[in-house]
C-alpha positions in Angstrom: -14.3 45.2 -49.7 -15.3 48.7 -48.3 -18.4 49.3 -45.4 -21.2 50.1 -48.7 -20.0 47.0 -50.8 -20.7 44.6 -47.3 -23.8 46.4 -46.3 -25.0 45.8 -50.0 -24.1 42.1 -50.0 -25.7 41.3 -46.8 -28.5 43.3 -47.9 -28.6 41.1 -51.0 -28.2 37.8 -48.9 -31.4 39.0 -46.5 -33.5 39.6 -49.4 -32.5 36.3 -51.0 -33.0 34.4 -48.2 -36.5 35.9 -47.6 -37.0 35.1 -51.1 -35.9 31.5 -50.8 -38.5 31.2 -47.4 -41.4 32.5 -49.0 -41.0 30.1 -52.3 -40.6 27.1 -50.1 -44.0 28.6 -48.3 -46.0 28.9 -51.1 -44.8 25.3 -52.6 -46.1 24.0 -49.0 -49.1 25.9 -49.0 -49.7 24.6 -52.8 -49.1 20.7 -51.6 -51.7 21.2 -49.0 -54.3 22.8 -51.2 -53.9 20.1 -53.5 -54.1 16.9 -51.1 -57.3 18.7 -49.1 -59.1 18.7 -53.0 -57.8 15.3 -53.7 -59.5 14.1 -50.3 -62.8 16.1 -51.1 -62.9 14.3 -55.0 -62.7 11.5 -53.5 -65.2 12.1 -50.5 -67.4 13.2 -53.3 -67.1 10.0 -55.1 -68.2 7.8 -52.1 -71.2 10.1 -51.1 -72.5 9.5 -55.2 -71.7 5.8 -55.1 -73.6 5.3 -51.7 -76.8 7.5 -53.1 -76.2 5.8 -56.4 -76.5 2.5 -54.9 -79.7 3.4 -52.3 -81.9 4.4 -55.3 -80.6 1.3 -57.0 -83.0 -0.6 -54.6 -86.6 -0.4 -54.4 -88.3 2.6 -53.0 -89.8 0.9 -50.3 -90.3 -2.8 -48.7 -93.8 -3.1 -49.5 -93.2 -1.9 -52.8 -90.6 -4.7 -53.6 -92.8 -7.1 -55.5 -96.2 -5.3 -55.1 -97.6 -1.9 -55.7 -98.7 0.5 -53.2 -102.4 2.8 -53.3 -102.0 4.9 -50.3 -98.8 6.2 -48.3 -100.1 4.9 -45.0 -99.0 1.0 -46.5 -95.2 1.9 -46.8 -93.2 0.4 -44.3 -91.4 2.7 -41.5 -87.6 3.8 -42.2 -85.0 2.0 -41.8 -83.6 -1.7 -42.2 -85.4 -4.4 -40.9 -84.9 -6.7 -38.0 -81.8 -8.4 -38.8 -81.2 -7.1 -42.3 -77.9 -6.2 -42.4 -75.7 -4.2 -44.9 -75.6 -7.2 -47.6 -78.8 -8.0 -47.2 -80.2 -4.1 -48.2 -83.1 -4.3 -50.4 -84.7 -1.0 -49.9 -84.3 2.9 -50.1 -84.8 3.1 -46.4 -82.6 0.3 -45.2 -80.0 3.0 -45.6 -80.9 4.9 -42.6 -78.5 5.3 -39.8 -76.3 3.1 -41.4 -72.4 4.4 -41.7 -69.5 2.4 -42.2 -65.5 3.2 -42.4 -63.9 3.0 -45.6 -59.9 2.2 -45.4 -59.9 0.6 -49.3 -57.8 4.0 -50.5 -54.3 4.3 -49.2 -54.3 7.8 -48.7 -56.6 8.5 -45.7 -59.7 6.7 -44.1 -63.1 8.2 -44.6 -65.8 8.0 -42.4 -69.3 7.3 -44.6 -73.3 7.7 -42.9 -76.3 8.1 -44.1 -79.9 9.5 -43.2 -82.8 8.7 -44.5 -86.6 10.8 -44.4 -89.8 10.7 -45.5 -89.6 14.5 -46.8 -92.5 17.3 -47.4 -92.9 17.5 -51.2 -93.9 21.1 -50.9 -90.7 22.1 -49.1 -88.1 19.2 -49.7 -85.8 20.7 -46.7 -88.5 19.6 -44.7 -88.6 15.9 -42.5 -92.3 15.0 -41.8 -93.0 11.9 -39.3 -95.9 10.9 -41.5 -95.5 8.9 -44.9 -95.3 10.3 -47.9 -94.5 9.3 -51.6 -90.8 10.8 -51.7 -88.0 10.2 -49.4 -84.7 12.3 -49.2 -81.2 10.4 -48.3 -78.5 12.9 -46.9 -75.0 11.2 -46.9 -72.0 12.6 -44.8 -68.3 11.7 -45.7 -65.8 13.0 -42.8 -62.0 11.9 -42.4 -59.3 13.1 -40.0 -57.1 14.1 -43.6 -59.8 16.4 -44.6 -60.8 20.4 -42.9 -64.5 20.2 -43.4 -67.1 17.4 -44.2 -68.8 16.6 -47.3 -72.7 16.2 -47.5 -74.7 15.4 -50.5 -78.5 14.7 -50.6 -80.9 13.2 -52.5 -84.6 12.8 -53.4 -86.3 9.7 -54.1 -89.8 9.1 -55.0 -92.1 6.3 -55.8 -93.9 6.7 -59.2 -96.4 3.7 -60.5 -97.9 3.8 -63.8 -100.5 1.9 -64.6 
């Protein structure tokens, strides 16, 4: 083999081998991108259950068994003294509550929850007084994942007569 002929076959092997590097790059890249959407489906999934299963309870603890006239007879947020997790029977009992779920094999995800009495006018809106409509805003974090996932949701109390 001349000079050209082994200038043109290490040319060939550099190209090949930058070739082989940036395949082996984007088949990393494309492993990544799919595990960080598998860990958001599944964030996704345990925000909807935990929303699903707070409006799944009564709006309110007064409004358990009776009905309520006036917004000033709903109980204050949260869960009361000495109800624990099992024992949730109300909306609000979900507030401040988080927990750690380990049940999937594939990372551990941190679950919390928030819940507000909420200005109907402007539902982005907290208000310290009661009103007929709470908002729940649940936050599902986990060392596999970049970013969080928050979902929210309105609940309201409606009586018909």
């Amino acid at each position: 083999m001349n000079t050209g002929q082994m200038m043109l076959t290490l040319g060939a092997m550099v190209l090949l081998t930058l070739l082989i590097m940036r395949m082996n790059n984007i088949f990393l890249s494309t492993g990544t991108v799919v595990m960080e959407s598998k860990f958001e489906v599944l964030a996704v999934s345990l925000a909807t259950s935990m929303i699903e299963e707070a409006t799944s309870k009564a709006f309110d603890e007064n409004t358990k068994e009776a009905t309520v006239d006036y917004s000033n007879e709903l109980s204050a947020i949260g869960p009361d003294l000495g109800e624990t997790y099992e024992l949730f029977d109300d909306f609000d009992d979900y507030h401040n509550y988080s927990r750690i779920d380990s049940t999937l094999p594939s990372a551990t995800f941190n679950v919390s929850s928030i819940v507000d009495y909420i200005n109907p006018s402007n539902p982005n809106l907290t208000t310290g007084s009661k009103t007929w409509h709470k908002k729940i805003t649940v936050t599902v974090s986990s060392p596999s994942m970049i970013d969080s996932i928050k979902m929210s949701s309105i609940f309201s109390y409606w009586y018909f007569r």
